[in-house]
C-alpha positions in Angstrom: 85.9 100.9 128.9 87.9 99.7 126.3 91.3 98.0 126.1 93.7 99.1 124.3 95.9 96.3 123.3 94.1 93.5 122.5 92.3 94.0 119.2 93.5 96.3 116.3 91.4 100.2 117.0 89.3 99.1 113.7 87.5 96.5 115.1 87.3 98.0 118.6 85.4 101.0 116.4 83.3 98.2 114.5 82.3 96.8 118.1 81.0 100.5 118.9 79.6 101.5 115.9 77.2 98.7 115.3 73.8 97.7 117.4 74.6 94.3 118.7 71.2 91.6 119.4 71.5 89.7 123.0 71.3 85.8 122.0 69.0 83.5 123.5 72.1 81.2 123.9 72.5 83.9 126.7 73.3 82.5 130.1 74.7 83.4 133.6 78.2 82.5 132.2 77.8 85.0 129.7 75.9 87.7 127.4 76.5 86.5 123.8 75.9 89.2 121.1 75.2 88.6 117.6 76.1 90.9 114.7 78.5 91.6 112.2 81.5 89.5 113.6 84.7 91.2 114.8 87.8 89.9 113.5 89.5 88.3 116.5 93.3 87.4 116.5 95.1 84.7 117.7 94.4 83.5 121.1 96.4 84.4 123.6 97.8 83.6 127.0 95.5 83.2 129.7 94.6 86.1 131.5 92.4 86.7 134.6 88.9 88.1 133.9 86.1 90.0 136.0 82.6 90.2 135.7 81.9 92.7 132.3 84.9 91.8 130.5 84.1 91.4 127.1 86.2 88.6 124.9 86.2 88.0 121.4 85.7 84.5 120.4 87.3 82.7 116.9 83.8 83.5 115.7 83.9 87.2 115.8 80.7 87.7 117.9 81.2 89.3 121.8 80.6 87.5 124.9 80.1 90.1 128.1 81.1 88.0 130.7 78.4 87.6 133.6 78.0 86.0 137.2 78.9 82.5 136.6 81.9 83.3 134.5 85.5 81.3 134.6 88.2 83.2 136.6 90.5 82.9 133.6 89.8 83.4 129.7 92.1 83.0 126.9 90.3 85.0 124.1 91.3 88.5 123.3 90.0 91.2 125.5 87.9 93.7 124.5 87.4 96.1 127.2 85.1 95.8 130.2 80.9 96.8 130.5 80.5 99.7 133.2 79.9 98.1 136.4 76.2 99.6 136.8 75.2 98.3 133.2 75.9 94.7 134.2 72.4 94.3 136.1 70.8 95.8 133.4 72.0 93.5 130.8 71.5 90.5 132.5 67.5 91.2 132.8 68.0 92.2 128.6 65.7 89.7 126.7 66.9 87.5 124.1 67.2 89.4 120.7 67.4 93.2 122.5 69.2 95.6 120.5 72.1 97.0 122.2 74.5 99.2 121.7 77.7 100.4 123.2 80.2 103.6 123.8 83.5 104.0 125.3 83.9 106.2 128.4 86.7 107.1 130.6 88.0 105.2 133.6 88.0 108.2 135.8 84.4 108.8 134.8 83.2 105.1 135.7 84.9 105.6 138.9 83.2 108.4 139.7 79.9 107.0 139.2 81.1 104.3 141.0 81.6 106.2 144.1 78.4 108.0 143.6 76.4 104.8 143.7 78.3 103.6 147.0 77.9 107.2 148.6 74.4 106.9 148.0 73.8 103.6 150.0 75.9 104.5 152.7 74.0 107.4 153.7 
């Protein structure tokens, strides 16, 4: 899902429209991607951040933040990985191609409540 007022729509269509390599600087903190860097504006205020939020450093390149992430990050926001791609990124090796699309909030949530249906019987 993707935020909409963070960074400029160009560079939110950059961060779709390229394939993005997982780093081996990779960590439980967060998945760093490497690629064609994003043009990231000023910091901003702090901000609270959940696991899958996906900031954009001064250097331009993505972090997707993981299990062992801060509670508060002051880079601009991105948008947020699906919640059932998380798992499946963190067992990504170093230098994976990935790649990424935008979907709708009412979709995610209905996966969502698929996947919780399904392991409560």
């Amino acid at each position: 899902m993707l935020d909409s007022s963070d960074l400029a729509a160009r560079e939110r269509q950059r961060f779709i429209d390229q394939r993005w390599a997982l780093s081996p600087q990779s960590d439980r903190m967060g998945a760093r991607l490497c690629g064609e860097p994003l043009r990231a504006e000023a910091l901003q205020w702090s901000q609270g951040v959940v696991g899958g939020s996906i900031q954009v450093p001064p250097d331009g390149q993505p972090i997707v933040l993981m299990a062992d992430r801060q509670t508060m990050g002051g880079y601009p926001l991105l948008g947020w990985l699906h919640p059932l791609d998380l798992p499946r990124l963190a067992q990504s090796p170093a230098h994976q191609r990935l790649g990424f699309r935008p979907v709708e909030r009412a979709q995610v949530q209905a996966e969502l409540r698929q996947f919780y249906r399904f392991f409560r019987g």
